[in-house]
C-alpha positions in Angstrom: 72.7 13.2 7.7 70.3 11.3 10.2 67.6 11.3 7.9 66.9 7.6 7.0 68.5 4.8 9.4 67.9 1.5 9.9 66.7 0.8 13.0 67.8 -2.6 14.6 65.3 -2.1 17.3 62.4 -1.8 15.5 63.9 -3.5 12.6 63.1 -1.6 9.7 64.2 1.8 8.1 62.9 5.1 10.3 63.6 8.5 9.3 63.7 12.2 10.9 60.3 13.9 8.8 61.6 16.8 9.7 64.7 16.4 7.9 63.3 14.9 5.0 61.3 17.9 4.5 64.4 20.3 5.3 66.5 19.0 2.2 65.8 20.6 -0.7 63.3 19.6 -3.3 65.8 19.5 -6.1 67.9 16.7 -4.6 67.2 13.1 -6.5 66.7 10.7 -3.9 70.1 9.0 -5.9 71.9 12.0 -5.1 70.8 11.7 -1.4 72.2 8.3 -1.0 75.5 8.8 -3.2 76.3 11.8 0.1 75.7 8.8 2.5 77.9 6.5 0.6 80.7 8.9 0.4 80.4 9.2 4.1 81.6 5.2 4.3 84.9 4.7 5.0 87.3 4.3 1.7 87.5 0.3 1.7 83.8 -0.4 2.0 83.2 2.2 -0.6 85.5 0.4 -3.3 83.9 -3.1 -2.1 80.5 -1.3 -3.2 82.1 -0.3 -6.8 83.3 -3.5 -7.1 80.1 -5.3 -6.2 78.3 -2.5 -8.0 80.4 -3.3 -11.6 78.8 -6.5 -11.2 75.3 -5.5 -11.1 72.7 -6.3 -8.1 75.4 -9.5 -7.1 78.3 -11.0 -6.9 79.1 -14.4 -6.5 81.1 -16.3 -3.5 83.2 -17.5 -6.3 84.0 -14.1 -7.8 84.8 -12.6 -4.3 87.3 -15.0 -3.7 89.5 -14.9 -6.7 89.0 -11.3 -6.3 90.0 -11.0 -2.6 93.1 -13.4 -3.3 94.5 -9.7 -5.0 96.7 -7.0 -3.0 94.8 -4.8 -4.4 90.9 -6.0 -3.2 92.7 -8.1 0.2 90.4 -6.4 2.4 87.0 -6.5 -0.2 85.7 -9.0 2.4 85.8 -6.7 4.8 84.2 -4.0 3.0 81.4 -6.4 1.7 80.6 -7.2 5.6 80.8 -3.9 6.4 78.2 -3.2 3.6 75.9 -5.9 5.1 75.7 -4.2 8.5 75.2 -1.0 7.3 72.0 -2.7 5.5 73.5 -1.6 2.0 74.1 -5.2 1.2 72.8 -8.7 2.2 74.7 -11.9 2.2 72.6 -14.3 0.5 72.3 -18.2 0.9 74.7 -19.1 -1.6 77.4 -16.7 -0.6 76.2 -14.1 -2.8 76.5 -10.4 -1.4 73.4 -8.4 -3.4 72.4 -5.0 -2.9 69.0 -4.5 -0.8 67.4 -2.1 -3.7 68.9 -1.4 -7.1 68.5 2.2 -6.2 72.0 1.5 -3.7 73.6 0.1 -7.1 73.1 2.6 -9.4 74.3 5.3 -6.3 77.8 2.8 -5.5 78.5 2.9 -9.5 78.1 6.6 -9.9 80.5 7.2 -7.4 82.5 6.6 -10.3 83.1 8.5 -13.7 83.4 6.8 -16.8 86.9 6.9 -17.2 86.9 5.1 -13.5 84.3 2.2 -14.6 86.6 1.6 -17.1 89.6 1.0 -15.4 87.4 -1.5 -12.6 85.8 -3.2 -15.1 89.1 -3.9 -16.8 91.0 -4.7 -13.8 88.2 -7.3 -12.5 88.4 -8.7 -16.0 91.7 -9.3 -16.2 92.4 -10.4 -12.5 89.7 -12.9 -13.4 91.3 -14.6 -16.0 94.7 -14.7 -14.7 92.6 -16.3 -11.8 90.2 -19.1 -14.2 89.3 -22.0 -12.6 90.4 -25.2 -14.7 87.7 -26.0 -17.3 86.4 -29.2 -15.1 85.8 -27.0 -12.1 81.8 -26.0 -11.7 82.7 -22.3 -11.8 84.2 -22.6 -14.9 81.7 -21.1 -16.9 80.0 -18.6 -15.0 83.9 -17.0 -14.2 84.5 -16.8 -17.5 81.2 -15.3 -18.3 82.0 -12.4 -15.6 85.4 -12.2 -16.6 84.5 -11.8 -20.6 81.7 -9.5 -19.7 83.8 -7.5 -17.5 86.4 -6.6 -20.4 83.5 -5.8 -22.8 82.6 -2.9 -20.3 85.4 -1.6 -20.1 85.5 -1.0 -24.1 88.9 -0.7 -25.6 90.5 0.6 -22.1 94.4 -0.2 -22.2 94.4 -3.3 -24.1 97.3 -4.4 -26.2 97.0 -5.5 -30.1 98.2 -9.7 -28.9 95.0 -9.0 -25.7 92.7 -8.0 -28.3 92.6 -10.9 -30.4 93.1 -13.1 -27.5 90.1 -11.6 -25.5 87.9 -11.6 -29.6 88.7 -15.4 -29.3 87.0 -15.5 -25.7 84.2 -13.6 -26.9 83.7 -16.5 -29.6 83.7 -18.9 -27.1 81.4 -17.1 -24.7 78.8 -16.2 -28.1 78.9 -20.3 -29.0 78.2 -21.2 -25.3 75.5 -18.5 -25.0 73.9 -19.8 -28.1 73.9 -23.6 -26.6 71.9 -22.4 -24.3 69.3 -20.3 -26.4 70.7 -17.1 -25.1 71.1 -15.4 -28.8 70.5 -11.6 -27.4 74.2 -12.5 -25.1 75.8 -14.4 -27.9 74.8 -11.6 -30.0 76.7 -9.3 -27.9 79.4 -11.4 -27.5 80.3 -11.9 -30.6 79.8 -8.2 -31.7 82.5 -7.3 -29.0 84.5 -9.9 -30.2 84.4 -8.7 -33.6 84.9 -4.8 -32.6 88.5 -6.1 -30.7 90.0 -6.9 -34.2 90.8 -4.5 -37.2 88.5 -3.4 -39.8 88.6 -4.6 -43.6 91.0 -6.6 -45.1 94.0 -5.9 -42.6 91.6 -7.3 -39.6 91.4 -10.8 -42.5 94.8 -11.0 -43.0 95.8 -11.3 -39.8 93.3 -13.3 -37.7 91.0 -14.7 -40.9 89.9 -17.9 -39.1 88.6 -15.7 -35.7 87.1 -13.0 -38.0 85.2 -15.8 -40.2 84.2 -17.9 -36.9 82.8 -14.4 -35.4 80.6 -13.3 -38.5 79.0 -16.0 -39.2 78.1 -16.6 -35.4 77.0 -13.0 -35.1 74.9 -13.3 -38.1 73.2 -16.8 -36.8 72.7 -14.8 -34.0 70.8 -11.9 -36.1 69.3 -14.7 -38.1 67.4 -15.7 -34.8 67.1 -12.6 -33.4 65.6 -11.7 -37.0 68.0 -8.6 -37.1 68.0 -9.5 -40.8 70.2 -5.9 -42.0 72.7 -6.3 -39.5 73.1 -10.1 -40.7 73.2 -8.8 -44.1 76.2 -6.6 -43.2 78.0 -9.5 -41.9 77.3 -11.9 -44.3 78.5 -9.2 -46.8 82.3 -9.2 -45.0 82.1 -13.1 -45.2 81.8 -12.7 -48.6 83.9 -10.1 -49.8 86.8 -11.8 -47.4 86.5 -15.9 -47.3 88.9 -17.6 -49.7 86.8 -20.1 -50.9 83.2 -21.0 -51.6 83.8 -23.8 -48.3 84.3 -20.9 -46.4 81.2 -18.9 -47.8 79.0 -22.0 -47.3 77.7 -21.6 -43.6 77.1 -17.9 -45.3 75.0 -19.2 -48.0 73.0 -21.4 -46.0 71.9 -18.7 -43.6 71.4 -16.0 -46.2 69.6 -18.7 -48.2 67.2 -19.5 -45.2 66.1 -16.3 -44.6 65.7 -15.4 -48.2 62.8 -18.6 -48.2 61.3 -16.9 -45.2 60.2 -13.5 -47.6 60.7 -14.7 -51.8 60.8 -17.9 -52.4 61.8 -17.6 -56.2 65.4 -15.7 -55.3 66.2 -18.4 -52.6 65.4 -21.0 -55.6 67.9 -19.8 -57.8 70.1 -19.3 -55.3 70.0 -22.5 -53.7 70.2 -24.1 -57.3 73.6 -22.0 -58.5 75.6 -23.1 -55.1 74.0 -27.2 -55.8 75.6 -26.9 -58.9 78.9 -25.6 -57.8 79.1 -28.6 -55.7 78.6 -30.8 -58.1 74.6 -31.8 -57.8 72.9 -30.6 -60.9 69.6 -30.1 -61.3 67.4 -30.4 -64.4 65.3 -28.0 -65.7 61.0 -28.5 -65.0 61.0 -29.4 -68.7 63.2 -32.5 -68.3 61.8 -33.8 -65.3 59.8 -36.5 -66.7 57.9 -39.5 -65.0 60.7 -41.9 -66.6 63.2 -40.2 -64.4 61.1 -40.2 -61.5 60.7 -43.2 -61.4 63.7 -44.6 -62.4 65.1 -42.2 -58.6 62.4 -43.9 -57.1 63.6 -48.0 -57.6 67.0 -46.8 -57.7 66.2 -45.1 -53.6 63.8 -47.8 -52.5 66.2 -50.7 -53.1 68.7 -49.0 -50.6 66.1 -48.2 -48.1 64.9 -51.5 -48.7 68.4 -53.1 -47.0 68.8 -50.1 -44.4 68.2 -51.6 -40.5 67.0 -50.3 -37.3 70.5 -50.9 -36.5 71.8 -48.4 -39.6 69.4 -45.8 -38.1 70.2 -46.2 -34.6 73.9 -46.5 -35.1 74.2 -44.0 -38.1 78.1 -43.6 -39.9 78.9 -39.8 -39.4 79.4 -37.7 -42.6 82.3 -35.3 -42.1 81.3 -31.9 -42.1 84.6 -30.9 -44.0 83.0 -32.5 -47.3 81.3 -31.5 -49.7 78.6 -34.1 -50.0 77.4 -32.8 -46.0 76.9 -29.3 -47.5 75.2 -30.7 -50.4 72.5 -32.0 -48.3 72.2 -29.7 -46.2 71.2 -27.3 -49.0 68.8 -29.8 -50.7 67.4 -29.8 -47.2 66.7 -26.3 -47.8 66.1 -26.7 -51.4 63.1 -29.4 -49.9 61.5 -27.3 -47.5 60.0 -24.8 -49.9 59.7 -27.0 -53.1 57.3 -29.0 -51.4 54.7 -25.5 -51.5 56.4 -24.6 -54.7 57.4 -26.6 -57.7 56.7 -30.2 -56.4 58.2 -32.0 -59.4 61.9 -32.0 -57.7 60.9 -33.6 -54.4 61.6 -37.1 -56.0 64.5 -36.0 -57.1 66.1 -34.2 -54.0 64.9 -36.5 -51.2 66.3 -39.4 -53.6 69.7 -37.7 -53.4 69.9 -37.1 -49.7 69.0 -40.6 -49.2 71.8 -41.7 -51.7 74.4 -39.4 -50.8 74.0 -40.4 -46.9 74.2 -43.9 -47.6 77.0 -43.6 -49.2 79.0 -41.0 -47.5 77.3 -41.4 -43.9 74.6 -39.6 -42.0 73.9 -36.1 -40.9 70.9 -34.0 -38.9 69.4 -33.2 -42.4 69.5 -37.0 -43.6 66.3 -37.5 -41.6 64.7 -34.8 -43.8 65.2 -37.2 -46.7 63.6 -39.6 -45.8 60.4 -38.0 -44.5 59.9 -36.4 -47.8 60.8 -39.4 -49.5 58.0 -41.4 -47.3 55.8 -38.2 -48.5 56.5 -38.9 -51.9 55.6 -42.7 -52.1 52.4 -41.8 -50.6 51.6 -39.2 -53.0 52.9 -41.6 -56.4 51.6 -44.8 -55.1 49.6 -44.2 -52.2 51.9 -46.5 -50.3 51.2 -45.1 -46.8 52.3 -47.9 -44.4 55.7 -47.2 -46.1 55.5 -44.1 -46.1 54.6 -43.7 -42.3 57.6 -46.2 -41.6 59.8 -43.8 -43.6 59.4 -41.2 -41.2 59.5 -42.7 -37.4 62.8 -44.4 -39.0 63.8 -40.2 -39.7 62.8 -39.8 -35.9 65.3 -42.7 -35.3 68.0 -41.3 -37.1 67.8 -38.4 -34.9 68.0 -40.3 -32.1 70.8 -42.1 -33.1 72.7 -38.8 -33.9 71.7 -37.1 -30.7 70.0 -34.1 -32.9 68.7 -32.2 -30.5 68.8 -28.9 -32.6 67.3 -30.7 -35.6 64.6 -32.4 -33.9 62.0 -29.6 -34.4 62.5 -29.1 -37.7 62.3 -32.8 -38.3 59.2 -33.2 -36.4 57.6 -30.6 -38.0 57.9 -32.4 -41.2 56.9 -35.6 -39.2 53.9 -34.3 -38.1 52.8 -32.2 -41.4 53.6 -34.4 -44.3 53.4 -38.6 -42.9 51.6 -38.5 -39.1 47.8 -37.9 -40.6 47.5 -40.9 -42.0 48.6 -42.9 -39.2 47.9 -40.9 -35.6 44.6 -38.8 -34.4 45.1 -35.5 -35.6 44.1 -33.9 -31.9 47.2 -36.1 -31.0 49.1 -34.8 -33.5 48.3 -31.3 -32.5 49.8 -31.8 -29.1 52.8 -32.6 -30.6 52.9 -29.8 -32.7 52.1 -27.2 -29.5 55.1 -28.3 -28.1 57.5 -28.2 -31.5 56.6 -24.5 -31.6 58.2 -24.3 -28.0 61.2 -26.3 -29.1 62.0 -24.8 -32.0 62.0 -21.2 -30.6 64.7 -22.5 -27.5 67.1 -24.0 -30.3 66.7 -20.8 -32.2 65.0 -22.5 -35.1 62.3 -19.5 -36.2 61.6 -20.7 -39.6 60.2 -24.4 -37.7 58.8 -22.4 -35.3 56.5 -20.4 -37.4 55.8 -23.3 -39.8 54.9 -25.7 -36.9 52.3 -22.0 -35.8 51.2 -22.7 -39.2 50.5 -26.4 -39.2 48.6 -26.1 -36.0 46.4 -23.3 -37.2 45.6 -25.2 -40.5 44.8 -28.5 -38.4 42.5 -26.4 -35.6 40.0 -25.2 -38.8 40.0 -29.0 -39.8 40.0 -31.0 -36.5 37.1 -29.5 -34.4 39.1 -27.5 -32.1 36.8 -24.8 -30.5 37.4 -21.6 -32.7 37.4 -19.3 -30.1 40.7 -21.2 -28.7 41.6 -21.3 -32.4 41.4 -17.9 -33.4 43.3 -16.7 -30.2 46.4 -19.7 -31.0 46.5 -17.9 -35.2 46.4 -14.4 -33.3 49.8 -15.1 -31.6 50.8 -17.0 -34.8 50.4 -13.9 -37.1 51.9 -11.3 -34.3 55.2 -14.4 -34.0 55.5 -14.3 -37.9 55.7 -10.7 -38.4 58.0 -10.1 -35.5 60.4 -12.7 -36.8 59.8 -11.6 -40.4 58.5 -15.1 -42.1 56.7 -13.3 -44.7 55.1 -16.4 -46.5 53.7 -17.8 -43.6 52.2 -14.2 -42.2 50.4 -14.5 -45.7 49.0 -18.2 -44.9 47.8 -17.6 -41.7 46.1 -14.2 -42.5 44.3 -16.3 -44.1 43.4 -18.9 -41.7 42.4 -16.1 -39.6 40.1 -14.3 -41.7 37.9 -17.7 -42.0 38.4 -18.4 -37.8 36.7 -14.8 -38.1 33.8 -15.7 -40.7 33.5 -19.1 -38.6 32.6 -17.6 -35.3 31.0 -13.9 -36.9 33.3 -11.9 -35.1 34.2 -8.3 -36.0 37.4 -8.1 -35.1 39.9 -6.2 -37.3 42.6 -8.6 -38.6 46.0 -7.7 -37.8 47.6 -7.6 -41.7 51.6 -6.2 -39.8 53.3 -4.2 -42.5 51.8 -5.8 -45.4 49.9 -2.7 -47.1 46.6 -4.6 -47.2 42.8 -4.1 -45.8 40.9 -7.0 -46.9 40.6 -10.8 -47.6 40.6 -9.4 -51.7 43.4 -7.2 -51.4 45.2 -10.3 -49.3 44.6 -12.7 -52.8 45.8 -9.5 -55.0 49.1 -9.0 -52.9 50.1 -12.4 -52.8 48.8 -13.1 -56.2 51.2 -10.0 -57.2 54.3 -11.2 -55.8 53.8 -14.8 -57.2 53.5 -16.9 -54.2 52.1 -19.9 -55.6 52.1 -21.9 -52.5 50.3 -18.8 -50.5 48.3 -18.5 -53.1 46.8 -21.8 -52.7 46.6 -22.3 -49.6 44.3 -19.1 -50.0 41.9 -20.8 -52.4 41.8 -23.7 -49.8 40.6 -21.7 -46.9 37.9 -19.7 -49.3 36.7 -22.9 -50.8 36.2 -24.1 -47.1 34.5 -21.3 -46.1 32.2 -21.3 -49.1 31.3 -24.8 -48.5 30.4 -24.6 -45.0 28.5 -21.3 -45.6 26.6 -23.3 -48.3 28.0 -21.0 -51.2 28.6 -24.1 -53.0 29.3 -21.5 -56.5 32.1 -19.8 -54.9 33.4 -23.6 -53.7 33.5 -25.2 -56.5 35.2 -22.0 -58.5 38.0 -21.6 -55.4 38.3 -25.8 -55.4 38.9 -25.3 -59.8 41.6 -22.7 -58.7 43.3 -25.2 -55.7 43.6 -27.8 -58.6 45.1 -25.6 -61.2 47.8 -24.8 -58.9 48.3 -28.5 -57.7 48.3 -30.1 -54.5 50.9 -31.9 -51.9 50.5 -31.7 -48.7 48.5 -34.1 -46.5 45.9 -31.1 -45.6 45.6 -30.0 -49.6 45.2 -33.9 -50.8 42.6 -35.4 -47.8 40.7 -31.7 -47.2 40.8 -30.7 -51.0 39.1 -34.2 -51.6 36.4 -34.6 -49.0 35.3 -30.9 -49.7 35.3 -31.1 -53.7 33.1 -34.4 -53.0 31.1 -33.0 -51.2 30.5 -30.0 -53.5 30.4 -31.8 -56.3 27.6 -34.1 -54.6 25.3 -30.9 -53.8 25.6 -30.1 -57.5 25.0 -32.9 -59.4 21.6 -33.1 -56.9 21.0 -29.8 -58.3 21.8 -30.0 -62.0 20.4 -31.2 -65.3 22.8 -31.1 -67.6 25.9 -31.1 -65.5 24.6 -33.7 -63.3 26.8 -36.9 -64.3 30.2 -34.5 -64.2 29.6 -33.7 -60.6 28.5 -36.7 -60.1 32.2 -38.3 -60.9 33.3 -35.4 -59.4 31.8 -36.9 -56.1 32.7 -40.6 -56.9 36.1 -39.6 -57.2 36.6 -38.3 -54.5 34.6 -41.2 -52.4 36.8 -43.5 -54.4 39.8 -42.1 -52.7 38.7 -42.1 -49.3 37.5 -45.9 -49.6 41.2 -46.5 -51.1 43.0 -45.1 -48.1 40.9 -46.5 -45.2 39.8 -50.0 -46.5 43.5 -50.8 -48.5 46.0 -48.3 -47.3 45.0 -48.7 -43.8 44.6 -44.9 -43.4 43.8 -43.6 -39.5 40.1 -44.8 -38.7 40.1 -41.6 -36.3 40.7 -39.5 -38.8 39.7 -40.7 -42.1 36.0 -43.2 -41.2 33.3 -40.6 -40.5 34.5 -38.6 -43.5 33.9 -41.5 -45.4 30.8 -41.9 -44.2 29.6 -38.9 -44.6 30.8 -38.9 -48.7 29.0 -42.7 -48.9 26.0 -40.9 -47.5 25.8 -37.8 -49.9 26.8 -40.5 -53.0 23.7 -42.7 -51.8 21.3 -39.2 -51.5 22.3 -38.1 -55.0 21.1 -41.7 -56.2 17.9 -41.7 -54.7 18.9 -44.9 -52.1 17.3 -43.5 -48.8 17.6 -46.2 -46.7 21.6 -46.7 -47.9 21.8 -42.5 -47.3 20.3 -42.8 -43.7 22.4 -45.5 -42.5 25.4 -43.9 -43.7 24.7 -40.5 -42.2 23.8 -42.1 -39.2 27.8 -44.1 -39.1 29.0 -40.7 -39.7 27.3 -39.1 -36.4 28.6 -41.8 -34.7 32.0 -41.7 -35.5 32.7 -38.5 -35.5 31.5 -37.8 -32.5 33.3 -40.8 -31.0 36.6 -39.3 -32.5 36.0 -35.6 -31.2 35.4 -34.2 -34.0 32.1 -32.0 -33.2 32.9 -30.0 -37.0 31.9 -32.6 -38.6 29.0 -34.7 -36.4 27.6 -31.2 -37.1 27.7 -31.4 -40.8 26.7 -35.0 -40.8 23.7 -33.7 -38.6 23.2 -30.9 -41.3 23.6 -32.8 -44.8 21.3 -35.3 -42.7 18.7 -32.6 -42.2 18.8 -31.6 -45.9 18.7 -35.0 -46.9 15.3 -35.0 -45.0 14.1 -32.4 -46.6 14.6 -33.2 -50.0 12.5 -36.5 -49.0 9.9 -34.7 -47.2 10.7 -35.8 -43.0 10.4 -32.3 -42.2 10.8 -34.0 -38.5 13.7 -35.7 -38.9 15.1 -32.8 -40.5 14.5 -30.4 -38.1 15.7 -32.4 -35.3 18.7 -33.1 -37.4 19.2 -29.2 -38.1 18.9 -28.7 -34.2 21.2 -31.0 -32.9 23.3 -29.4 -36.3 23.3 -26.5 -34.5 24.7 -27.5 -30.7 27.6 -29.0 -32.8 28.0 -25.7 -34.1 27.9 -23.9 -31.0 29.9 -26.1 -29.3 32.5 -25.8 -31.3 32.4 -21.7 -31.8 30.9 -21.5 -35.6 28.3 -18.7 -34.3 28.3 -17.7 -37.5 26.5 -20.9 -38.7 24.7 -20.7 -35.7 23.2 -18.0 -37.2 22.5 -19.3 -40.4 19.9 -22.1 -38.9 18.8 -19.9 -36.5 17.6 -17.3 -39.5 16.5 -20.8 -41.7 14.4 -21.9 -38.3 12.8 -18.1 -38.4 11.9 -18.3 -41.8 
């Protein structure tokens, strides 16, 4: 109609204004440009729907197997003819795209449905009468085109012997799709797949390996895309069809994973019932007695004890058809939340793993043995070079199985349970940054929101500004709801409200779904549901607050709490110690009666730290200035100044040396008070000052505030 034309003279589009304002108003700038397309001549307008099936592009590679057909010979031409009417360009690569999607959407309505279909499923199907062979470098992305073609076209004129040919290409497309960490594809690869082949038992009968292979993918998929109903409903068909409990298995193990993620008590019992049925029994709590533990523990350390580099690096396979590989790949599970839960079996599982690999041979979920394993000779006998060595030989495994998918999971445990002891914790939070990443691309949520976790719990302890902190638990919390880890959501609400108390912001917490307002309704929910390891990771974080807020009451009752639920973890053991000390320092200075119990309370707790960093060889980085700054308080609480003020004066020091502004500003602080008590009000003022640019520096504006109201007064 003349109105818009590109011009090669002034090259650029020019229209007629007065045209444009002559066509009526109703007309849909679409509808304008499907006239002008119909005016093309026939062949370029079926190059266009071709092109247009395809998207914005079509590959060089596609045109030619397409062209090679009596029925698209002259699709060339139409493509070039395209290009000069500036409806297409050719690109660098060969590729013909369309110069605004606007001209795509117009080529493809020039069809109806029932027309789509029919391209869609003749492109398809010329495509795979036309594959490359599997070497060739268009390989996949034919087969891609070609699968994706079909699945547009729905069930369009397909036989009964296609459709179960074209649900296995659909498999094969889904499992490649989820190599590369496209789930949202595999998803809908797998979910055409599954749609090509009968309903119910009839749809079993007839093609039961294709229809098992295609659930569980799908609901792997929905496990990662945390679609948790949908992979309920597949799951369910897996169940109600497999034969056997080996084919139920892969099942179980998802269903069992994402149980952990919202109750861990169900996934227990679960995971117990389907250990038994493959022959590892479990005792109950009540006959797990140190005996036994320590009878698992010889038994495990004398074949560690003969295990090489070479073992590790060169690993014997386990077949996956046996039952001892599915065995440990549920106490792998079994491990993950026992360590927050019921402790007590961790001997006992990781001993197993370790046994039944030796024996049998090694898979991705060995190395999880032996990092708990190396976790639980540092808890029982405080071996930690041991330990440590227990899990870089798990990273070594790894290596020598080429476990790229388990890698995050593994590091994770690396870097939570054994690397403390041994590496700068700043260091270790690098690590940990890029595990989140890592575990997320493999499709590995449950790491991924654990390693969120990890990091979150090491920024309140390691002197990471809190600003940058609070903003890194943010994103945590927002990842953990979206990809529905409900026990972790709970632990870092937490760490969040105390970033928030830290640095005296107002900001509303986001709590998701969870019907909850406050930090007290936070302890009742989770207090309600029975989350014991929530629950104390809780009383962690409010016994840390407390202390550095100096409500040393509140404390010592949320420290009393932490112990009656028990502690594991690297963060509960090392931070539940040097803050108890500390408390229990303050209030023996403080007490008459009580005085020698906290007192003990104190030496304890100094007793440890001395153990790991003068015997165990624990990190200096970490561990020295906190030992300092306990040999400091014990010395203040006895009266030996001089003793006190070299010691606080070490701690300053180191810490500061180390990066760790959190606590050069509580050395600078207990210094100050240690002043005071002694009458320096100099000293101690200079002390609370410099106290104070610690704080700053690293965010607490909150206890900014608190010197800057005690310096008023």
């Amino acid at each position: 109609e003349k109105v818009l034309h590109w011009s090669l003279l002034e090259k650029r589009w020019v229209w007629n204004i007065e045209a444009v304002r002559a066509i009526s108003i109703d007309e849909s700038v679409a509808e304008l440009l499907a006239r002008n397309l119909l005016q093309l001549l026939d062949f370029v307008r079926e190059a266009l729907k071709v092109v247009s099936c395809f998207g914005s592009e079509i590959s060089d590679s596609i045109v030619r197997r397409l062209s090679s057909s009596i029925e698209w010979e002259r699709l060339v031409d139409g493509l070039d003819s395209a290009v000069a009417e500036n409806i297409l360009e050719r690109r660098q690569g060969g590729q013909y795209k369309f110069v605004h999607d606007l001209l795509q959407e117009a080529s493809y309505d020039l069809m109806d449905e029932e027309e789509r279909s029919k391209y869609h499923y003749s492109i398809g199907m010329h495509l795979i009468s036309n594959m490359p062979q599997p070497e060739d470098p268009d390989f996949s992305s034919v087969s891609f085109d070609a699968i994706g073609q079909i699945n547009c076209a729905g069930t369009f004129a397909s036989t009964e012997e296609f459709r179960v040919q074209f649900a296995a290409l659909n498999l094969k497309a889904g499992k490649r799709s989820m190599e590369v960490s496209d789930f949202v594809s595999a998803l809908s690869y797998m979910e055409y797949g599954r749609a090509n082949l009968p309903e119910g038992v009839l749809g079993w009968e007839e093609n039961y390996e294709l229809c098992l292979c295609l659930c569980e993918n799908t609901a792997i998929a929905c496990f990662v895309l945390a679609l948790v109903d949908k992979m309920k409903a597949f799951l369910k068909e897996v169940f109600e069809h497999a034969n056997c409990l080996e084919d139920k298995l892969k099942g179980y193990y998802l269903l069992i994973r994402s149980m952990a993620a919202l109750s861990l008590n169900g996934a227990t019992e679960k995971v117990l019932s389907i250990l038994n049925a493959l022959g590892e029994e479990f005792p109950d709590p009540s006959g797990i007695t140190p005996d036994l533990i320590r009878n698992e523990l010889v038994s495990t350390s004398a074949i560690l004890k003969d295990l090489t580099k070479e073992d590790v690096l060169t690993p014997r396979r386990m077949s996956e058809a046996s039952k001892h590989y599915w065995a440990v790949k549920f106490m792998a599970i079994f491990i993950t939340f026992l360590a927050v839960q019921n402790p007590m079996y961790l001997p006992l599982a990781a001993s197993r793993m370790i046994k039944i690999s030796a024996s049998h041979g090694y898979i991705n979920d060995s190395a999880f043995g032996f990092i708990v394993f190396g976790q639980v000779i540092i808890r029982l006998s405080q071996d930690l070079d041991n330990g440590y060595r227990l899990g870089k030989m798990a990273l070594a495994l790894l290596e020598g199985l080429n476990a790229e998918d388990a890698r995050p999971r593994v590091k994770w445990s690396f870097c939570s349970m054994l690397a403390f002891w041994k590496e700068p914790i700043q260091a270790i939070n690098s690590v940990v940054r890029e595990n989140i990443d890592e575990s997320l691309k493999v499709g590995d949520n449950e790491y991924a929101v654990l390693s969120c976790g990890t990091l979150c719990r090491n920024n309140l302890f390691s002197g990471e500004n809190l600003s940058s902190a609070a903003k890194e638990v943010t994103l945590a919390i927002s990842m953990s709801s979206r990809l529905q880890q409900l026990n972790m959501h709970l632990a870092l609400l937490s760490q969040h409200l105390s970033l928030l108390k830290l640095t005296g912001s107002d900001q509303e917490p986001f709590y998701g779904d969870i019907p909850i307002k406050n930090e007290d309704e936070l302890l009742h929910y989770v207090l309600s549901k029975g989350k014991a390891a929530t629950t104390r990771v809780l009383y962690l974080t409010k016994m840390f607050v407390a202390f550095w807020f100096k409500n040393y009451q509140e404390a010592v009752d949320m420290a009393a709490k932490c112990d009656s639920l028990g502690v594991f973890a690297y963060a509960d053991v090392v931070m539940h110690a040097f803050y108890k000390g500390l408390i229990s320092f303050h209030l023996a200075r403080g007490a008459n009666d009580d005085r020698e119990k906290h007192l003990e309370g104190g030496r304890k707790a100094l007793l440890s730290f001395q153990v790991w960093v003068k015997e165990k060889h624990a990190s200096t980085w970490n561990f020295e200035h906190k030992l300092y700054i306990l040999e400091a308080e014990w010395h203040f609480s006895n009266g030996e100044q001089d003793e006190a003020e070299v010691k606080y004066a070490a701690a300053i020091e180191t810490a500061r040396k180390h990066r760790f502004v959190n606590e050069e500003g509580l050395a600078f602080d207990l210094c100050s008070d240690f002043h005071t008590a002694f009458g320096n009000v100099e000293k101690a003022k200079s002390h609370i000052l410099e106290a104070r640019a610690c704080y700053e520096k690293w965010g607490a504006l909150a206890l900014v505030k608190r010197i800057d109201d005690k310096i008023n007064v």
